[in-house]
C-alpha positions in Angstrom: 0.9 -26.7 -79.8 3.5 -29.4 -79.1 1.5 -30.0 -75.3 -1.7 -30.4 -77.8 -0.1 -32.8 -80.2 0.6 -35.2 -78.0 -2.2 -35.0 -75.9 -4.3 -36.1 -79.0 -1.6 -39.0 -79.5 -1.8 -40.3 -75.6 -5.6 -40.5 -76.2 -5.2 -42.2 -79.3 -2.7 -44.3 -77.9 -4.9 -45.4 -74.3 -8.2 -45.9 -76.9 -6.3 -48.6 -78.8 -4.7 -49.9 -75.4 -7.9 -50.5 -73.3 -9.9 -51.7 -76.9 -7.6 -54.0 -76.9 -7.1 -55.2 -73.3 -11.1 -54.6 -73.7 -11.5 -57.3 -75.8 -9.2 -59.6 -74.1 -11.3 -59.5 -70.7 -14.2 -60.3 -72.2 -12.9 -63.5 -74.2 -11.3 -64.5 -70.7 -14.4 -63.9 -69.0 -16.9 -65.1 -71.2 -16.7 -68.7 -69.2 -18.0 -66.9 -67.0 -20.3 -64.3 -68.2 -22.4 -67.0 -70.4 -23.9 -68.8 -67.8 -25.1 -65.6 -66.0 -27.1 -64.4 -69.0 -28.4 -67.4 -69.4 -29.1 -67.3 -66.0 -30.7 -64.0 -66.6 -32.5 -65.5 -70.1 -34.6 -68.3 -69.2 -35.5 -66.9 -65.3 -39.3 -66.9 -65.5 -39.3 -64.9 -62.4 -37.3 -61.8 -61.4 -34.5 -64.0 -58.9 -31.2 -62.8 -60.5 -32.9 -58.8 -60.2 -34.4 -59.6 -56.2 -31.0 -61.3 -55.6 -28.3 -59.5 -57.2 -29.6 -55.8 -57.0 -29.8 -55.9 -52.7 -26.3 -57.0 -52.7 -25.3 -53.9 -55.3 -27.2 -51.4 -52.6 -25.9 -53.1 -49.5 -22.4 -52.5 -51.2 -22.9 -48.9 -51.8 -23.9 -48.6 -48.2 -21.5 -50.0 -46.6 -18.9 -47.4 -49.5 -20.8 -44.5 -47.3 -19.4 -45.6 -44.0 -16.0 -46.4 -45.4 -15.8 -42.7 -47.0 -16.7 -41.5 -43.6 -13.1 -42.6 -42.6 -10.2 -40.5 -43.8 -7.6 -43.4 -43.7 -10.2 -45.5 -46.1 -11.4 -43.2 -48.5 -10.2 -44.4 -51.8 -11.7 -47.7 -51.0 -14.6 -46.1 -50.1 -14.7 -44.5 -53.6 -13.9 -47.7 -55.6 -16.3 -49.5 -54.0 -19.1 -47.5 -54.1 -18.7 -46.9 -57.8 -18.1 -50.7 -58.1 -21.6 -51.6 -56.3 -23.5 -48.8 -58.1 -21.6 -50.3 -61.8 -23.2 -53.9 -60.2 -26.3 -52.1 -59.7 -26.6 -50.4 -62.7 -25.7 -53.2 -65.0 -28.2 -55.8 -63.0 -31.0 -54.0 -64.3 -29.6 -52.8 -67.9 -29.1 -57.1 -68.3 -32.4 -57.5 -66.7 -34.4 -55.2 -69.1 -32.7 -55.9 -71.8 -33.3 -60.1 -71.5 -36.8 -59.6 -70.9 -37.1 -57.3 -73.7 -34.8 -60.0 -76.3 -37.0 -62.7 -74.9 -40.4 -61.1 -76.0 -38.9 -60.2 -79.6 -38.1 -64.2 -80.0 -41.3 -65.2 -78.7 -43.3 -63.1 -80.9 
């Protein structure tokens, strides 16, 4: 019961702590992050998807070859989960500009 109480309160606890640290990242990054969407926002053609996506493949590929090796493993791991994240977002932010650029033209 006790092993159950504070299980609940470490969860509790780590929500609060990464909303927070959450929200802090994104107000450091947003220098950053703003001209990207825009980027993303006024490209007539698909660049930032031909560009960015290849580079979010080639990084899970080369994650294969570095999991192949026992002594680089946990690089391997992070990497390939960071480059499929890359990936994955390019083409949520992609869909989702096109699809916010249609609603204000209409």
């Amino acid at each position: 019961m006790l092993s159950a109480i504070s299980e609940i309160f470490a969860s509790l606890g780590w929500e609060v702590f990464f909303e927070a640290v959450g929200q802090r990242i994104v107000r450091l990054l947003r220098p950053v992050t703003r001209p990207i969407r825009h980027a993303f926002v006024v490209a007539r053609w698909p660049w930032p998807l031909l560009i960015v996506l290849p580079l979010g493949v080639a990084g899970m590929l080369k994650a294969y070859t570095l999991l192949s090796s026992p002594a680089r493993a946990d690089a391997g791991l992070a990497m390939f989960f960071g480059s499929a994240g890359v990936s994955l977002l390019t083409l949520i932010l992609w869909s989702e500009t096109r699809r916010e650029r249609q609603i204000t033209r209409g």
